[in-house]
N, C-alpha and C positions, 0 to 999 in steps of 0.2 A: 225438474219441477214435478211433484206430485201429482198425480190426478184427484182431485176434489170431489167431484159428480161424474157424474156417467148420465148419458140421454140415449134414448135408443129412437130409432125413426125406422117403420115397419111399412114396405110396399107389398100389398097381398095383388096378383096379377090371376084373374078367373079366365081360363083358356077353354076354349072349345077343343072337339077334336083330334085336330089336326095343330093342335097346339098354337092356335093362336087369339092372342087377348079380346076376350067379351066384354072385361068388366079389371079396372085397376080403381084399388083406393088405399091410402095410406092415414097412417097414424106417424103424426109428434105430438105427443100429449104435452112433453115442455111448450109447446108454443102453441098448446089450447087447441090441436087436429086431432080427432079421432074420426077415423073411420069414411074421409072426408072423397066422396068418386073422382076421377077425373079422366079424363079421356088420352090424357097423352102423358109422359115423361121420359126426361133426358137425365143420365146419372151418369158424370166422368169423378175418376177415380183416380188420384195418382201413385204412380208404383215408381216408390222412391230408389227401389234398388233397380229395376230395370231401367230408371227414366223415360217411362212410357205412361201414358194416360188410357184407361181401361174404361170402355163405353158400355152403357146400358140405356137406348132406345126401345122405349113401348110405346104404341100406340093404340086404342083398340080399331076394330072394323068398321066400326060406325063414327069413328072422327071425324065429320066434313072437313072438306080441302081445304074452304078458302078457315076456317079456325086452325088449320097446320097454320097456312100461310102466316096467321099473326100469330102464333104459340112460338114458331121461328123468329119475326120477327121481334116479338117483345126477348124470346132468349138472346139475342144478339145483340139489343139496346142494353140489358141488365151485363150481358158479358164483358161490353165497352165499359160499362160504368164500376165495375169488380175490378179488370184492368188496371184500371187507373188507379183507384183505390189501394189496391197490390205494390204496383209496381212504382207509381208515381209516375209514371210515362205519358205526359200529358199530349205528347205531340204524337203518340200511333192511339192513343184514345181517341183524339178527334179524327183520325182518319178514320176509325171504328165507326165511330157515330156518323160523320161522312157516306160510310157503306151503308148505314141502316138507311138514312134515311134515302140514298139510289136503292135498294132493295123496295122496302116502303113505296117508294114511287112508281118502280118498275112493276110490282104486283098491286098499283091501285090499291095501297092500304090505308092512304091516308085522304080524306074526303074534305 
């Protein structure tokens, strides 16, 4: 299959120092982001010929905890919901969604 288009998605990460994140903001102009800050991101990659999944965790300094706590949990709600969508494996999706919501409960995320 040909490729058609091309979209590029641009994470610029402002480091102090001692090299670590002040200030992250990213660009997808296809989906209308420019320039857009954010305090946190997770980026997995798969490496089809190693069969390994390659990580890129930023956060900045000034993240508070308890927004980790839900940026984790809502990544783990959406990862259930990708899952399933993937794979069609309805029955470790619900387990998934099962974890989030003991996660959710156990850090008092949900009120």
């Amino acid at each position: 299959m040909a490729v058609k288009h091309t979209s590029e998605i641009q994470i610029k990460v402002g480091l102090d120092e001692n090299k670590i994140p002040e200030a992250i903001s990213w660009t997808a102009e296809d989906g209308g982001v420019k320039d857009a800050e954010t305090k946190a991101i997770m980026l997995s990659v798969w490496d089809s010929v190693k069969k390994d999944t390659l990580r890129m965790d930023l956060w900045t300094k000034d993240m508070p905890v308890d927004e980790m706590k839900q940026f984790f949990h809502q990544t783990l709600v959406a990862m259930a919901a990708t899952f399933e969508r993937a794979t069609d494996d309805q029955k470790m999706s619900a387990t998934m969604r099962d974890f989030c919501e003991y996660f959710a409960e156990k850090l008092e995320l949900k009120k």
